[in-house]
C-alpha positions as CSV (number, residue, x, y, z in Angstrom):
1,X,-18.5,-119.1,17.2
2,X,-19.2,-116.1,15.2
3,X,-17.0,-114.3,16.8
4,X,-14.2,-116.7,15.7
5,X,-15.4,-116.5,11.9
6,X,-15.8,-112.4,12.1
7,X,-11.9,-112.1,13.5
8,X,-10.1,-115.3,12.4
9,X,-8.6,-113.9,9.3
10,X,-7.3,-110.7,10.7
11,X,-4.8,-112.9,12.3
12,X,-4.3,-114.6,9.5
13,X,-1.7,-112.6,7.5
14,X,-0.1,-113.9,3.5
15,X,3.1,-113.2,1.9
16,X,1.2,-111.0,-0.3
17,X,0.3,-108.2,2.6
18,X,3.8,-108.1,4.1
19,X,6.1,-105.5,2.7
20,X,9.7,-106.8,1.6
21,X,12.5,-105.9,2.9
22,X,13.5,-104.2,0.6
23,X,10.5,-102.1,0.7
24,X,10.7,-101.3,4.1
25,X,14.1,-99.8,3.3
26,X,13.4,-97.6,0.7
27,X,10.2,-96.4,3.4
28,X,12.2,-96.0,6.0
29,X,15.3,-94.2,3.3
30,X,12.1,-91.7,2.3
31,X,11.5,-91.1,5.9
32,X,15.2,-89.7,6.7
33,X,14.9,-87.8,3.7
34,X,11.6,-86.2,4.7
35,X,12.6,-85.8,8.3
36,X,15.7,-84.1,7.4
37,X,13.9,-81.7,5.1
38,X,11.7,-80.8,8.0
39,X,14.3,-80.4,9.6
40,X,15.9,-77.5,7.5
41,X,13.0,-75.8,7.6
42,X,13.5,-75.6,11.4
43,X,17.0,-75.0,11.5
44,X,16.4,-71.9,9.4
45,X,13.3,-70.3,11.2
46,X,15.1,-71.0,14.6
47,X,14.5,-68.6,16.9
48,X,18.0,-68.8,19.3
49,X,21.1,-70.9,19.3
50,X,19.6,-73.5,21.5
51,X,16.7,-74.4,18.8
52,X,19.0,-74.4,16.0
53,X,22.0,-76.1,17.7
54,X,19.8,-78.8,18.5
55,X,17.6,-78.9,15.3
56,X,21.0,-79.4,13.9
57,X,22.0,-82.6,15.6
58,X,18.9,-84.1,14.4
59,X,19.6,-83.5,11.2
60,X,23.0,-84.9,11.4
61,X,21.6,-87.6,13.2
62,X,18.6,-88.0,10.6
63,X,21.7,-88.0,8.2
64,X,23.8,-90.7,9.7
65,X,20.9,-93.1,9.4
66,X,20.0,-92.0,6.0
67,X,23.7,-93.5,5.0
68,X,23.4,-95.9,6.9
69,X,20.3,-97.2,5.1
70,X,22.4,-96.3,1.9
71,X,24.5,-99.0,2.8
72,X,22.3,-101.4,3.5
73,X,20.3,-100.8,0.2
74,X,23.8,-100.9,-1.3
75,X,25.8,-104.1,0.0
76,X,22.0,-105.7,-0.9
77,X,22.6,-104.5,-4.7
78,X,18.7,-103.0,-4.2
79,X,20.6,-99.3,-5.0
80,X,23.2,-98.6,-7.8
81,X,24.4,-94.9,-7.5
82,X,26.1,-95.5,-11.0
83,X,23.0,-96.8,-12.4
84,X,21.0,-93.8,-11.2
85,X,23.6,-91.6,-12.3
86,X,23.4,-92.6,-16.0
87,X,19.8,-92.9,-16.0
88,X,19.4,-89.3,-14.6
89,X,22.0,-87.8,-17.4
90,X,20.0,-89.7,-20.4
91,X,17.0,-88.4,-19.1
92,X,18.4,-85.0,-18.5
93,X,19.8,-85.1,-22.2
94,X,16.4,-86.3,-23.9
95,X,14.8,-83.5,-21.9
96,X,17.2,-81.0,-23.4
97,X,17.4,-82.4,-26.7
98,X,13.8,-82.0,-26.8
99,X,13.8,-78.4,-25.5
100,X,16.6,-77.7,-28.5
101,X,14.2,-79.5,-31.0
102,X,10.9,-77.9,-30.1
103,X,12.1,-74.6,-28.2
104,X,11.4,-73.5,-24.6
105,X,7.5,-72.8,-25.2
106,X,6.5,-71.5,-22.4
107,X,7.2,-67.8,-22.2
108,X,6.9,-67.1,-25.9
109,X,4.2,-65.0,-27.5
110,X,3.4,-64.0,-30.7
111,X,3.7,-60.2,-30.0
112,X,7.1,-61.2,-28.4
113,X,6.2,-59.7,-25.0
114,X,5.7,-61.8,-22.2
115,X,2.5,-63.6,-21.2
116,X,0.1,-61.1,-18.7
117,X,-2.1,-62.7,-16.7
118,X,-5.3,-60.5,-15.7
């Protein structure tokens, strides 16, 4: 009986612990991504034609289901390329127009040398 109570409501699962589906896209869309970059890695420290031929058709193969999931998020309106786009180039031209208001800080000094670190 108090074995029932201790383990009855990890069978028990809510709306509220399951992940969308959306959100299992855009997890499984961050795998490819990361896979893929793991992949480059590889393909570039290969060691013979054999690793790096077949490093490479994982990565194509990574990349493949990376558009696929594209798609998906796509067709489901959950991923607006256009949308990204425009919000990437405002943010890109705030960031600038700040840089043009305030100047690029970092590597000034007031000797007008570089920074030395010690």
């Amino acid at each position: 009986m108090a074995q029932g109570r201790r383990y009855g409501n990890n069978y028990t699962t809510t709306s509220r612990n399951r992940l969308s589906d959306r959100d299992m896209v855009v997890d499984l869309i961050n795998t490819e991504k990361h896979l893929s970059h793991l992949y480059e890695h590889a393909i570039m420290e290969s060691s013979n034609n054999t690793v790096h031929d077949a490093m490479e058709e994982l990565q194509h193969d990574e990349h493949e289901a990376a558009y696929t999931l594209f798609n998906v998020m796509q067709e489901r309106g959950w991923y607006n390329p256009e949308q990204v786009q425009r919000n990437i180039s405002k943010k890109n031209f705030s960031m600038s127009s700040n840089k043009r208001k305030h100047g690029n800080q970092r590597n000034k000094s007031y000797n007008n040398q570089p920074y030395q670190y010690s």
